[in-house]
N, CA, C and O atoms as a CHARMM CRD file, in Angstrom:
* protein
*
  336
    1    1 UNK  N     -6.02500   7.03500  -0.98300 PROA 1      0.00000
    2    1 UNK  CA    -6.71000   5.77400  -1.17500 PROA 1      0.00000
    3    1 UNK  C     -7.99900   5.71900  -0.39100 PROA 1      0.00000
    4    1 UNK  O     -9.01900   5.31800  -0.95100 PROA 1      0.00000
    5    2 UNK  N     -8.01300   6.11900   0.93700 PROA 2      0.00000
    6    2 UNK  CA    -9.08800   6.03400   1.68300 PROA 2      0.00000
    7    2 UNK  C     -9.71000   4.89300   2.07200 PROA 2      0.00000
    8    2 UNK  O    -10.92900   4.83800   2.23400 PROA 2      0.00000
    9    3 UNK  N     -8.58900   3.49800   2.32100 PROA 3      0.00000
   10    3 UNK  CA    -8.89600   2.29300   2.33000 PROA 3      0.00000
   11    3 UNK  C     -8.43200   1.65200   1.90600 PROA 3      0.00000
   12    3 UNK  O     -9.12800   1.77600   0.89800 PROA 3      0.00000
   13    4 UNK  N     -7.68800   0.81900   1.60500 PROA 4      0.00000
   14    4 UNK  CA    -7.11500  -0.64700   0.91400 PROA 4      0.00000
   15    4 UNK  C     -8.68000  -0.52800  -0.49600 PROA 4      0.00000
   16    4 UNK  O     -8.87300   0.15200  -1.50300 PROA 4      0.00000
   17    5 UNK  N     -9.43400  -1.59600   0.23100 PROA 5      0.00000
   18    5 UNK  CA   -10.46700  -2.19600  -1.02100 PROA 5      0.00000
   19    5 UNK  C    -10.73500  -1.12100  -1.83200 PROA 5      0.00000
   20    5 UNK  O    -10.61200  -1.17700  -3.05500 PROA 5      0.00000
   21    6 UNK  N    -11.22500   0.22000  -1.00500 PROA 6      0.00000
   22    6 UNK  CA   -11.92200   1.26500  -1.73600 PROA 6      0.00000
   23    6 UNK  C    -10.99700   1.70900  -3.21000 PROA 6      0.00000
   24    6 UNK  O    -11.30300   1.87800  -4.39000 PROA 6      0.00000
   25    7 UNK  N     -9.85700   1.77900  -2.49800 PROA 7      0.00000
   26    7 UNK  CA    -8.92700   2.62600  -3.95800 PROA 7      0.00000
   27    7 UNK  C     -8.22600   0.86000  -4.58400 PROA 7      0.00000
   28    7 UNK  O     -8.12200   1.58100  -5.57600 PROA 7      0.00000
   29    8 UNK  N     -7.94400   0.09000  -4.78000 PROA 8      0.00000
   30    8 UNK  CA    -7.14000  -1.19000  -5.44400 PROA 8      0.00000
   31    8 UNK  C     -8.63500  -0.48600  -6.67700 PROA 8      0.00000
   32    8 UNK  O     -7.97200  -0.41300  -7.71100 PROA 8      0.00000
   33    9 UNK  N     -9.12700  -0.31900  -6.81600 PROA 9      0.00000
   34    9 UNK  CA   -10.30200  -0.33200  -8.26200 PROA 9      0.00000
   35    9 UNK  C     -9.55100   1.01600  -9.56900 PROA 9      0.00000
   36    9 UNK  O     -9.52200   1.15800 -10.79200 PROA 9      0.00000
   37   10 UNK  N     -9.02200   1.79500  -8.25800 PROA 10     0.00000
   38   10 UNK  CA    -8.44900   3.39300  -8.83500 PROA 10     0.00000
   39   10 UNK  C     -6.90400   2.77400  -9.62600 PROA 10     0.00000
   40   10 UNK  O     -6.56600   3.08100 -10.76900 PROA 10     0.00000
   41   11 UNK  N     -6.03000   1.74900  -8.59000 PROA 11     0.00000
   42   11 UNK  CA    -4.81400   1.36600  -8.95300 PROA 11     0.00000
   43   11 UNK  C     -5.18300   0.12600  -9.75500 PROA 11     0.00000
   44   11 UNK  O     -4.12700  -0.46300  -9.98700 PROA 11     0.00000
   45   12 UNK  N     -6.06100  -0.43600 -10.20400 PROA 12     0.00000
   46   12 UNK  CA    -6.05500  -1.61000 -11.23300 PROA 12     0.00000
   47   12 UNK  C     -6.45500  -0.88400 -12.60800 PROA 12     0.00000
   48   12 UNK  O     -6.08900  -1.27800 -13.71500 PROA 12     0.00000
   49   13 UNK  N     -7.46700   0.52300 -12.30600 PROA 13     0.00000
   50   13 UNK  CA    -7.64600   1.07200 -14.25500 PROA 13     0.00000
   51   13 UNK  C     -6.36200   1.49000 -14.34400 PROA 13     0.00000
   52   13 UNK  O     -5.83900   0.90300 -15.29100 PROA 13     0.00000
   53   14 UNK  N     -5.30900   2.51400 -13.60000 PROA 14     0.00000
   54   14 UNK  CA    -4.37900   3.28100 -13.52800 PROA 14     0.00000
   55   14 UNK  C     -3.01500   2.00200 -14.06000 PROA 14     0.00000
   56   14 UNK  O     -2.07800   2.52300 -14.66500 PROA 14     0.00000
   57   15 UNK  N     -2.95000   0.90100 -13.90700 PROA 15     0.00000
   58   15 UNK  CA    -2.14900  -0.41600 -13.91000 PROA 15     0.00000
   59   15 UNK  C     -2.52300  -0.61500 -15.67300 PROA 15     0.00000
   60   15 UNK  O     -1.54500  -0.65600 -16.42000 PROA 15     0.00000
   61   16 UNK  N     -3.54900  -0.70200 -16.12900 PROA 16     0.00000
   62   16 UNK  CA    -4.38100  -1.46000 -17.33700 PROA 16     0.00000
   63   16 UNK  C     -4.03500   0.06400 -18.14300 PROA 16     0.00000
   64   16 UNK  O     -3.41300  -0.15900 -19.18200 PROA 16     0.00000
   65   17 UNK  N     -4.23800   1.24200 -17.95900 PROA 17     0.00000
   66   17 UNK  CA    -4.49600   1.94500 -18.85300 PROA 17     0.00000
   67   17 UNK  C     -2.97800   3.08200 -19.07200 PROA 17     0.00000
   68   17 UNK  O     -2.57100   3.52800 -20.14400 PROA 17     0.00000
   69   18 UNK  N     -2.29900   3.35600 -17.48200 PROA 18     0.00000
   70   18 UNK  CA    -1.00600   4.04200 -17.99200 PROA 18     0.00000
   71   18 UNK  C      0.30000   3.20300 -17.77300 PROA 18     0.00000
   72   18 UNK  O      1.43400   3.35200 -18.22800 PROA 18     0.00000
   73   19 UNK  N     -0.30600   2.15200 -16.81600 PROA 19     0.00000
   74   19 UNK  CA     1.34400   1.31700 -16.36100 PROA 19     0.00000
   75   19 UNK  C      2.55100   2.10400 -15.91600 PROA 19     0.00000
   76   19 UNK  O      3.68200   2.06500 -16.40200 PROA 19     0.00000
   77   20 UNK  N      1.94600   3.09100 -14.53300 PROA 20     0.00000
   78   20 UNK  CA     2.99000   3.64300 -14.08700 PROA 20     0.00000
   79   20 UNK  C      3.95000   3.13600 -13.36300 PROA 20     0.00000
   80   20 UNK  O      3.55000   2.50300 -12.38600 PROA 20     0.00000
   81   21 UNK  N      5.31500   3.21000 -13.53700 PROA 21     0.00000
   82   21 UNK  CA     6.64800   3.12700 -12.75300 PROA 21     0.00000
   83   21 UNK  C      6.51900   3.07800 -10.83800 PROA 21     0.00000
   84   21 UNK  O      7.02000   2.20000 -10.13600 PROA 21     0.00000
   85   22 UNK  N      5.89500   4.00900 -10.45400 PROA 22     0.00000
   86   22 UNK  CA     5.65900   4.65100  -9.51900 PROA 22     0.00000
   87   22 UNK  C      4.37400   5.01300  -9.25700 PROA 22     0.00000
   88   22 UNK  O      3.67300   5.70200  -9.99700 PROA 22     0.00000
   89   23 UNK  N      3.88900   4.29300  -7.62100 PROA 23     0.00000
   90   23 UNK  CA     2.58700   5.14100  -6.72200 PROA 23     0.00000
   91   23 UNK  C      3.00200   5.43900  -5.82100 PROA 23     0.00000
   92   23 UNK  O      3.96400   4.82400  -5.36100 PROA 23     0.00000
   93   24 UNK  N      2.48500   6.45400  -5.21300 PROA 24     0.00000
   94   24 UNK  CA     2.73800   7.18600  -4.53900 PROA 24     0.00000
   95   24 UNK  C      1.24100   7.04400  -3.42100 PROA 24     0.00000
   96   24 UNK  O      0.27500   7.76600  -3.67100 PROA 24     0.00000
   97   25 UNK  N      1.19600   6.18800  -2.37000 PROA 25     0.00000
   98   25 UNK  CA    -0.46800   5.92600  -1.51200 PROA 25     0.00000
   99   25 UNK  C     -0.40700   6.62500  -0.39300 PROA 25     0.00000
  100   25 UNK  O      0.55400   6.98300   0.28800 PROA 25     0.00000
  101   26 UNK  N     -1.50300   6.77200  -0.28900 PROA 26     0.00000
  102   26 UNK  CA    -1.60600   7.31300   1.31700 PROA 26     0.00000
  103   26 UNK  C     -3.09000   6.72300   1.82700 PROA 26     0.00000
  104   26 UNK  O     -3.95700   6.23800   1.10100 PROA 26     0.00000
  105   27 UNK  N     -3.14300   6.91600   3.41800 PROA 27     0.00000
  106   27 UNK  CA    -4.17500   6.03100   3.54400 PROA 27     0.00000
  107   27 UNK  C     -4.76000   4.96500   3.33800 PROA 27     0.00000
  108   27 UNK  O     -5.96700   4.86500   3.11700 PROA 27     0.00000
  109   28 UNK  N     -3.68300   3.74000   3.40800 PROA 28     0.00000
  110   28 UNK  CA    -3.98300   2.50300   3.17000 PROA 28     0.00000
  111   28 UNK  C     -5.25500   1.53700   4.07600 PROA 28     0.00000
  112   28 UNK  O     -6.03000   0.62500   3.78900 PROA 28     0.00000
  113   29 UNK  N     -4.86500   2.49600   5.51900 PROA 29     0.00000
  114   29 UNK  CA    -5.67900   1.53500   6.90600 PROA 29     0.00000
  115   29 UNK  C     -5.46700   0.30800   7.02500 PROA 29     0.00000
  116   29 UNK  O     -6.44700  -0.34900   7.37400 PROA 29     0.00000
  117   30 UNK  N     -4.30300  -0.36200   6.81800 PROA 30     0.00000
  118   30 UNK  CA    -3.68100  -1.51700   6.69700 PROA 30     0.00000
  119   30 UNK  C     -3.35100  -1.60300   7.93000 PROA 30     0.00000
  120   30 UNK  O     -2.85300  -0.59600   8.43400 PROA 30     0.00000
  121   31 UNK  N     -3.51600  -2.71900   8.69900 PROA 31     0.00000
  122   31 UNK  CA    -2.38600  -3.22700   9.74000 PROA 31     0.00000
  123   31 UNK  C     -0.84000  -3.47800   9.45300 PROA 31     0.00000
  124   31 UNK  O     -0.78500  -4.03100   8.35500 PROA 31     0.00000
  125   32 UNK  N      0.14800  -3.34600   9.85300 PROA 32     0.00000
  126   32 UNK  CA     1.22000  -4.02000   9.64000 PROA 32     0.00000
  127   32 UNK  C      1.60200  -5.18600   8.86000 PROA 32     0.00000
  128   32 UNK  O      2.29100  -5.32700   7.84900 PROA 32     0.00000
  129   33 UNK  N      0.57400  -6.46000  10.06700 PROA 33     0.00000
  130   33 UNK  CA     0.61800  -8.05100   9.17900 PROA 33     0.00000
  131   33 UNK  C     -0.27400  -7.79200   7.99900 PROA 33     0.00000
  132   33 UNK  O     -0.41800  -8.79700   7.30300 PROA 33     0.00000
  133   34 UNK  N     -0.82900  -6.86500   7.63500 PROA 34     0.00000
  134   34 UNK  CA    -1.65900  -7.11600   6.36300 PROA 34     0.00000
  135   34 UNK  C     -1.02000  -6.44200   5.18900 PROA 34     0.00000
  136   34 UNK  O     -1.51500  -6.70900   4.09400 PROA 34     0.00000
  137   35 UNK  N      0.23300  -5.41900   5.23400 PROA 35     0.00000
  138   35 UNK  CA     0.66700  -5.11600   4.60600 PROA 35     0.00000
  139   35 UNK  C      1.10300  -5.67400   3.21100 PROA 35     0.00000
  140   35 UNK  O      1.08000  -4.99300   2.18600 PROA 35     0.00000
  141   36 UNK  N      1.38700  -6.60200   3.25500 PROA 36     0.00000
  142   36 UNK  CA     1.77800  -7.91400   2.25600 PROA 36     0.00000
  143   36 UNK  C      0.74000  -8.11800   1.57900 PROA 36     0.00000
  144   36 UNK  O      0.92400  -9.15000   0.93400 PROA 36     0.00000
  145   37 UNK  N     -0.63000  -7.53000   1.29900 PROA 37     0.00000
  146   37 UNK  CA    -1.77000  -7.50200   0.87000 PROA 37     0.00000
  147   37 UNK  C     -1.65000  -7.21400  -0.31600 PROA 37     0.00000
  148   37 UNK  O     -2.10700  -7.83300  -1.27700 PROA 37     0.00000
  149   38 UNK  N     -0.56800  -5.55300  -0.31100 PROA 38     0.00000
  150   38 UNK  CA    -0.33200  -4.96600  -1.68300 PROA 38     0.00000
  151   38 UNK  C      0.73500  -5.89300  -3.16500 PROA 38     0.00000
  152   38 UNK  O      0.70200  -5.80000  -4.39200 PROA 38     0.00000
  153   39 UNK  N      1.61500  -6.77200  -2.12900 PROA 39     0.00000
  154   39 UNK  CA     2.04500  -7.54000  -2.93700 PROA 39     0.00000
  155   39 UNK  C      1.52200  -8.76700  -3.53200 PROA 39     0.00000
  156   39 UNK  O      1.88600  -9.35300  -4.55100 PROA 39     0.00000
  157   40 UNK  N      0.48300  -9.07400  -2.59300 PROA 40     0.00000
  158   40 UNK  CA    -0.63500 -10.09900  -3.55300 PROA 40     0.00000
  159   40 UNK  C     -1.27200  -9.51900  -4.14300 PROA 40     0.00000
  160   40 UNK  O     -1.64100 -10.16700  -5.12200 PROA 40     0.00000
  161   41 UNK  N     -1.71500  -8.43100  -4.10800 PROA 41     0.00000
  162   41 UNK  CA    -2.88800  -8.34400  -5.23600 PROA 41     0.00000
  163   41 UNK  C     -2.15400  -7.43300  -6.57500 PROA 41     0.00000
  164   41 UNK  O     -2.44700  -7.64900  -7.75100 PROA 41     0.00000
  165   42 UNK  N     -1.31000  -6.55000  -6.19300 PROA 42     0.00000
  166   42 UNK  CA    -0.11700  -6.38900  -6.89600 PROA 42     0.00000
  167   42 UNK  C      0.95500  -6.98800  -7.63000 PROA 42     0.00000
  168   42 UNK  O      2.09800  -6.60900  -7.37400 PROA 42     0.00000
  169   43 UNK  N      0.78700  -7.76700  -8.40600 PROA 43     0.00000
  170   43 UNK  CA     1.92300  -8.61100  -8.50700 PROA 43     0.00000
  171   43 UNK  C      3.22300  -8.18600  -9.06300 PROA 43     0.00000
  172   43 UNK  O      4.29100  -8.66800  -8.68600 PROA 43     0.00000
  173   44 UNK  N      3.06700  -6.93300 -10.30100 PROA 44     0.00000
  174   44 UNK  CA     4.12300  -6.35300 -10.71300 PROA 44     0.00000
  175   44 UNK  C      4.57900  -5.65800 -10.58100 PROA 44     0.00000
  176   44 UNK  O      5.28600  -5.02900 -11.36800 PROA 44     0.00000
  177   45 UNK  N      4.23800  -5.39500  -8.95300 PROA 45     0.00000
  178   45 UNK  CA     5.10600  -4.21700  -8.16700 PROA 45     0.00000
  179   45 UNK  C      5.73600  -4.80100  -6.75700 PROA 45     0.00000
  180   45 UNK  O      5.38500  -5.89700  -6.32100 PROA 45     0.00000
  181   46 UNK  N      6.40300  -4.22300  -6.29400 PROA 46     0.00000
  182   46 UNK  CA     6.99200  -4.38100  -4.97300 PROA 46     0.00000
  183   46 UNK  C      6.59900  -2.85100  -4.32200 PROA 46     0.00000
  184   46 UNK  O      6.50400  -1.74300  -4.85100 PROA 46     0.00000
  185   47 UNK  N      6.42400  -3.30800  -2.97600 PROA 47     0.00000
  186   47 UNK  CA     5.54700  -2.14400  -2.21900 PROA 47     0.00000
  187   47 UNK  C      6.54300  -2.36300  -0.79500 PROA 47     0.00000
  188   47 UNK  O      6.87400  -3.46100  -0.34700 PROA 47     0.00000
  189   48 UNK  N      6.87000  -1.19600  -0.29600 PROA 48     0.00000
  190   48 UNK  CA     7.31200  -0.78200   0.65500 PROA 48     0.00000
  191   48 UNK  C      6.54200   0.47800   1.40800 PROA 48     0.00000
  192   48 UNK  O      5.71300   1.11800   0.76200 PROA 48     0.00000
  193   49 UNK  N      6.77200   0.75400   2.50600 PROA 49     0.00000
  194   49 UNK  CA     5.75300   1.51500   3.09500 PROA 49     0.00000
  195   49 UNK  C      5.73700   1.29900   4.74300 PROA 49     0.00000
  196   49 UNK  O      6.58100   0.56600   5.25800 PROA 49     0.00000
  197   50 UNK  N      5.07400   1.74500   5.26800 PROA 50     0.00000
  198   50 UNK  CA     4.50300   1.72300   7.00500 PROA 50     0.00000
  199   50 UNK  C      3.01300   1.90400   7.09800 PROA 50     0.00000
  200   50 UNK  O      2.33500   2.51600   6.27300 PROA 50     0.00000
  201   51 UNK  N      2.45600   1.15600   8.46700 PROA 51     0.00000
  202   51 UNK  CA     0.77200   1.73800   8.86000 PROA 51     0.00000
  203   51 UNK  C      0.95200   2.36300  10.12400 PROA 51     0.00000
  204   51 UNK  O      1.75000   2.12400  11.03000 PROA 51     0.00000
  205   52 UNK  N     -0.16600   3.41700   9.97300 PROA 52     0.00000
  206   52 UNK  CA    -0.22100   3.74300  10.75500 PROA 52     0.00000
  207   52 UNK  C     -1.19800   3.42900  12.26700 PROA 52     0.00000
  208   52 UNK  O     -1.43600   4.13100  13.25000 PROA 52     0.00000
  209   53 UNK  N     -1.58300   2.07400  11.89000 PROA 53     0.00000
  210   53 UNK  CA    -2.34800   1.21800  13.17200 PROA 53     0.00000
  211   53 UNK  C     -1.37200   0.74000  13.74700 PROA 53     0.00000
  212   53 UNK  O     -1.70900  -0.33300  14.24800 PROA 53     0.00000
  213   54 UNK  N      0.06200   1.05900  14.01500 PROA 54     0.00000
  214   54 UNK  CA     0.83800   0.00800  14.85400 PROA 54     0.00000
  215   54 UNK  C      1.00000   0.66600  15.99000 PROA 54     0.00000
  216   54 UNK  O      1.06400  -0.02800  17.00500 PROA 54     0.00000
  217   55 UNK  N      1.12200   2.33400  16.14900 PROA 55     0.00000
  218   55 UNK  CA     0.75300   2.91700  17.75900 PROA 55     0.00000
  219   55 UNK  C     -0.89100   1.97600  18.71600 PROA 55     0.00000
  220   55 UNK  O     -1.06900   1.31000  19.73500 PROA 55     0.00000
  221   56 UNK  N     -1.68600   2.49000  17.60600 PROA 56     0.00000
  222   56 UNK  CA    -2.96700   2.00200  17.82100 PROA 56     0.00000
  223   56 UNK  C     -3.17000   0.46500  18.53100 PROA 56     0.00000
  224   56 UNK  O     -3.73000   0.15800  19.58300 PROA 56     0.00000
  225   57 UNK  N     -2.62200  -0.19400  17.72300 PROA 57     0.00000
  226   57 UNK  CA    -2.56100  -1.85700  18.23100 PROA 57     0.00000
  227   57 UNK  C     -1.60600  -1.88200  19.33300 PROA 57     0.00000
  228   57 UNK  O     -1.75600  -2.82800  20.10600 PROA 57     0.00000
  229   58 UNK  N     -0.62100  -1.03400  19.59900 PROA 58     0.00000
  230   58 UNK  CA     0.32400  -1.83700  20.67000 PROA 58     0.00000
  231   58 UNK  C     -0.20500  -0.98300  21.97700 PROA 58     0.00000
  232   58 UNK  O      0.37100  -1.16900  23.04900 PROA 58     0.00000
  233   59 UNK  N     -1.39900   0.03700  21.88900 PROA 59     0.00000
  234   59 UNK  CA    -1.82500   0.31200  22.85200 PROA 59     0.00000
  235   59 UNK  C     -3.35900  -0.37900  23.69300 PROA 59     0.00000
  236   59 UNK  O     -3.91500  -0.17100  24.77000 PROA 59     0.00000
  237   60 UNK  N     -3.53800  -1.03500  22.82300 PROA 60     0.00000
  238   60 UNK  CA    -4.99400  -1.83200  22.85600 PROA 60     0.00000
  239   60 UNK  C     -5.83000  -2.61300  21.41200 PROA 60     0.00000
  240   60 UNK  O     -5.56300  -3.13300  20.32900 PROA 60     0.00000
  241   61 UNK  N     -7.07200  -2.23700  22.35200 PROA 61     0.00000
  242   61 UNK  CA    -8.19200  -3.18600  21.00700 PROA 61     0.00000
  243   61 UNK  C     -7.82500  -1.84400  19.83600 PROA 61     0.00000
  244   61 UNK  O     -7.10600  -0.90700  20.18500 PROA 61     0.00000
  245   62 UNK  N     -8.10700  -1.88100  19.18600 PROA 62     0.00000
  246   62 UNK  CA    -8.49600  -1.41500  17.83000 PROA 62     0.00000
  247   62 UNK  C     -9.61400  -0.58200  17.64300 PROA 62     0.00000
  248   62 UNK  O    -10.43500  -1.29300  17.06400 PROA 62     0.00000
  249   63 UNK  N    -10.21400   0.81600  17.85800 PROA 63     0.00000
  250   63 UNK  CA   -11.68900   1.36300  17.82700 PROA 63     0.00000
  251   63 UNK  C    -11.06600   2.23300  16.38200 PROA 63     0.00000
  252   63 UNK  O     -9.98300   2.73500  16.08400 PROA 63     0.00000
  253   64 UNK  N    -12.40800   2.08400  15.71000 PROA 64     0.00000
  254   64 UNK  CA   -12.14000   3.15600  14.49500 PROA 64     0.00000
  255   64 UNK  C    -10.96000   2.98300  13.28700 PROA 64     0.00000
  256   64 UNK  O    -10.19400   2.07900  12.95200 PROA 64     0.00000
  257   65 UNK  N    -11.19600   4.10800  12.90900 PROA 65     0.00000
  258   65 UNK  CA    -9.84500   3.74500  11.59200 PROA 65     0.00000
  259   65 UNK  C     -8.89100   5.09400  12.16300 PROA 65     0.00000
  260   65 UNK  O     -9.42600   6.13400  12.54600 PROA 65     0.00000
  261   66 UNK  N     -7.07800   4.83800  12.14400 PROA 66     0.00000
  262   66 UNK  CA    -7.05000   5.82200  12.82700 PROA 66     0.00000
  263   66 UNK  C     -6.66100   6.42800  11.27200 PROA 66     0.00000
  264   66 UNK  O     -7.01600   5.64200  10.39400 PROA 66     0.00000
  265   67 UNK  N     -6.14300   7.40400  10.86800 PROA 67     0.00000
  266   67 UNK  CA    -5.61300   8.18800   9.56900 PROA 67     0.00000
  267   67 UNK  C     -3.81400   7.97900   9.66300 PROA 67     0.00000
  268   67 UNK  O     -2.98500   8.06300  10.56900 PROA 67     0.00000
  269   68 UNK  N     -3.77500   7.67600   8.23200 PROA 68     0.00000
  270   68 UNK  CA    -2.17300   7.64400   8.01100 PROA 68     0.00000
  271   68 UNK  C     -1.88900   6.02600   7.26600 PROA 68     0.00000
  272   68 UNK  O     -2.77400   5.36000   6.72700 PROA 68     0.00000
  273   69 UNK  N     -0.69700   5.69400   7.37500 PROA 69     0.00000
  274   69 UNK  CA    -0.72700   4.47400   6.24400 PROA 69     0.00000
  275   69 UNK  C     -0.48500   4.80400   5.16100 PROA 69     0.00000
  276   69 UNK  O     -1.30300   5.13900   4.30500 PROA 69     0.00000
  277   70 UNK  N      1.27500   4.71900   5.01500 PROA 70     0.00000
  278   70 UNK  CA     1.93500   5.10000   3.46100 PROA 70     0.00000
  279   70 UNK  C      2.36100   4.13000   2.99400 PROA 70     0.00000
  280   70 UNK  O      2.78800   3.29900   3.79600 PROA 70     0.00000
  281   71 UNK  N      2.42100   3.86800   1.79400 PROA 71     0.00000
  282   71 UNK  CA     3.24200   3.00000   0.72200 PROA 71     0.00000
  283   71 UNK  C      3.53600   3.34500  -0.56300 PROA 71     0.00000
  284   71 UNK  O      2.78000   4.04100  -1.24100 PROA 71     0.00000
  285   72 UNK  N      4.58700   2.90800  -0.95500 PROA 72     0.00000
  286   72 UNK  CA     5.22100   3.02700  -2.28500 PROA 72     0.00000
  287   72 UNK  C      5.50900   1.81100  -3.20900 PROA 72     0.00000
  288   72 UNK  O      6.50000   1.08400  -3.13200 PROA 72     0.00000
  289   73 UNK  N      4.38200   1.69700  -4.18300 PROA 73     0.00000
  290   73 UNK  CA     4.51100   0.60700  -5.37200 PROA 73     0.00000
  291   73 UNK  C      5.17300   0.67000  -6.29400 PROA 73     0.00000
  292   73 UNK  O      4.64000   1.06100  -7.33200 PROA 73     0.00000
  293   74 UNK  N      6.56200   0.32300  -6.30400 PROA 74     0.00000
  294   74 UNK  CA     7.55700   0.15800  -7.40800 PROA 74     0.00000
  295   74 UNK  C      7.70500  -0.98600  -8.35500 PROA 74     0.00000
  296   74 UNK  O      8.04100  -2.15100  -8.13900 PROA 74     0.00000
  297   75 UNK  N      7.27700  -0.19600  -9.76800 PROA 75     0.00000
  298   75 UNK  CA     7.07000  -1.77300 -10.92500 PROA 75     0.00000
  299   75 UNK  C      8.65100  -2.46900 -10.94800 PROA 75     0.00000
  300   75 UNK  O      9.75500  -1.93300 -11.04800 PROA 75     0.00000
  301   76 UNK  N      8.23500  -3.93600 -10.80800 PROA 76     0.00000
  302   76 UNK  CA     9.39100  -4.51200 -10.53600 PROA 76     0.00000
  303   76 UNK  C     10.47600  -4.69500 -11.33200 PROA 76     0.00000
  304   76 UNK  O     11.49400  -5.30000 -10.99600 PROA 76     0.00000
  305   77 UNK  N     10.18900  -3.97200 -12.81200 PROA 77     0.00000
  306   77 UNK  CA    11.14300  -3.77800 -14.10900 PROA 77     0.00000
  307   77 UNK  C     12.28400  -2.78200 -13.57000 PROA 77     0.00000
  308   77 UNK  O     13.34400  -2.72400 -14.19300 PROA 77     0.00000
  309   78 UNK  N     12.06200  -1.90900 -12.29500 PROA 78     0.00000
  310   78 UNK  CA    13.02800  -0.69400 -11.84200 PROA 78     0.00000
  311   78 UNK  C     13.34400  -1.61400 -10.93500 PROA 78     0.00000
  312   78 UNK  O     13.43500  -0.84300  -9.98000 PROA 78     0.00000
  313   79 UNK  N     13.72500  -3.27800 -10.21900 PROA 79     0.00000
  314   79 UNK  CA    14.25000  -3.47800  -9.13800 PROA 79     0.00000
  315   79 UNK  C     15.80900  -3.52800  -9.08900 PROA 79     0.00000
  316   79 UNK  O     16.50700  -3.67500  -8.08600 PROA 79     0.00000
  317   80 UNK  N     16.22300  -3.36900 -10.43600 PROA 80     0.00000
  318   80 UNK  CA    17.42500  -3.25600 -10.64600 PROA 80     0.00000
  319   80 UNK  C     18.34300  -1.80300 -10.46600 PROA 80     0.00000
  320   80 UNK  O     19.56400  -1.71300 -10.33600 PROA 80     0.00000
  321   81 UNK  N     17.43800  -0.83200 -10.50300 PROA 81     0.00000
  322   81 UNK  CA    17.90000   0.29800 -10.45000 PROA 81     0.00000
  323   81 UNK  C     17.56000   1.11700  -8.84600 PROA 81     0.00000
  324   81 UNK  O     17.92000   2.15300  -8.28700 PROA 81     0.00000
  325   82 UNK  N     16.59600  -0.12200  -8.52500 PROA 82     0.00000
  326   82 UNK  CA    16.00400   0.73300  -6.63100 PROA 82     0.00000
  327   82 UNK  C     17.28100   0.68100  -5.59600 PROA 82     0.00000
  328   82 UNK  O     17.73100  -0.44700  -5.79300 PROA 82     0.00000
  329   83 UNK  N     17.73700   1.03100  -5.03900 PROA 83     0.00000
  330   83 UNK  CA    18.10400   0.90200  -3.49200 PROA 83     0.00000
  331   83 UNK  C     17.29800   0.43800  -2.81500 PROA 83     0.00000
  332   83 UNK  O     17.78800   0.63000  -1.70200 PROA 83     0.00000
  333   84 UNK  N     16.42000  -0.03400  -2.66900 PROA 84     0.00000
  334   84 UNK  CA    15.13900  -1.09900  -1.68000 PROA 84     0.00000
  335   84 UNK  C     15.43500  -2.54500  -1.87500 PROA 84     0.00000
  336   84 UNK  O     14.73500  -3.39800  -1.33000 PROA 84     0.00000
């Protein structure tokens, strides 16, 4: 993804044009509390995942972007069949 804002443009043609089951993200640069981001702007998925700013934040201010930040967008037609 290389960003939240940067890639949501890559996952909204990919949403409109194949309507996949399953993403597979990396590099979100999400905080923790902002995580819930993917489910607003997402609506027909449920997203589970971790960031990787939560070492970062519980050691101080915030400098830079650090790398890492996974999630998994599952269309919510499979919530019947997830274990999540």
């Amino acid at each position: 993804m290389h960003g939240f804002h940067q890639g949501c443009t890559v996952i909204d043609d990919l949403i409109n044009e194949i309507k996949p089951d399953v993403f597979l993200l990396q590099e979100h640069w999400l905080t923790p509390s902002n995580l819930n981001t993917f489910e607003h702007r997402f609506s027909d998925y449920f997203p589970f995942g971790s960031s990787a700013m939560s070492s970062c934040l519980e050691s101080g201010m915030l400098r830079g972007r650090p790398f890492g930040g996974v999630i998994t967008l599952v269309s919510k037609t499979l919530r019947n069949y997830s274990i999540f």
